[in-house]
N, C-alpha and C positions, 0 to 999 in steps of 0.2 A: 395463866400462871398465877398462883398464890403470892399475893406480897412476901410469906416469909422464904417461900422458892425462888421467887425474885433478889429478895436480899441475899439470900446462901449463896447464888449463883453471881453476883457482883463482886461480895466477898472472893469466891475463887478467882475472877478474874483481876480484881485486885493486886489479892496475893501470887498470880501468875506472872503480871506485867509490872507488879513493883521492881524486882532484882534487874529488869531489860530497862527499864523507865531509869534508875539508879546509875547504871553503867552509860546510856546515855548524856546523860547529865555532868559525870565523869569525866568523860569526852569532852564533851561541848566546854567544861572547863578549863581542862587542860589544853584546847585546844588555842581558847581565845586568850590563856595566858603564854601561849609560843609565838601565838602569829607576829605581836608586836616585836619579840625578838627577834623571828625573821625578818619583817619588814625593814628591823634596823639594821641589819647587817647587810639586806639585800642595798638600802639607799647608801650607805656607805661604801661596796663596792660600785654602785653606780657613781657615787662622787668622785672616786679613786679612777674612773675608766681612762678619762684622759692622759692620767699620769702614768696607767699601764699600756695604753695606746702607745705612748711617747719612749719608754722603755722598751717596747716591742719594738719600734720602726728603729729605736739606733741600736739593736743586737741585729736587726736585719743588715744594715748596712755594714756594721762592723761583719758578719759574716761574707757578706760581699766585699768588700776589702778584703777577706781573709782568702776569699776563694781567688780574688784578683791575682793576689799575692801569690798565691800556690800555682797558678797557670802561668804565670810568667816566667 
């Protein structure tokens, strides 16, 4: 292959994998400027677990009382 068939034929792949190469990049951007938001919100409801644990177990019981109540 001719050096300038060589170059032409670079140039097209170039010009083929620029716009896939681009959207990539896009991605990878937008990507790594979300995850930190998720992570915070994920460790923030991790922080909160206990205090939604504790809000669960006394609607349990108040429902048990309530049921106590009703069968009696």
């Amino acid at each position: 292959m001719k050096a300038e068939e060589r170059l032409k034929y670079c140039k097209y792949l170039l010009q083929a994998l620029l716009p896939v190469l681009n959207q990539i990049h896009e991605e990878q951007a937008m990507e790594k400027e979300l995850e930190p938001k998720i992570q915070g919100v994920w460790l923030k409801l991790v922080h909160h677990l206990p205090f939604l644990n504790q809000i669960h177990e006394e609607q349990a019981m108040g429902d048990a009382e309530t049921l106590a109540i009703m069968l009696s």
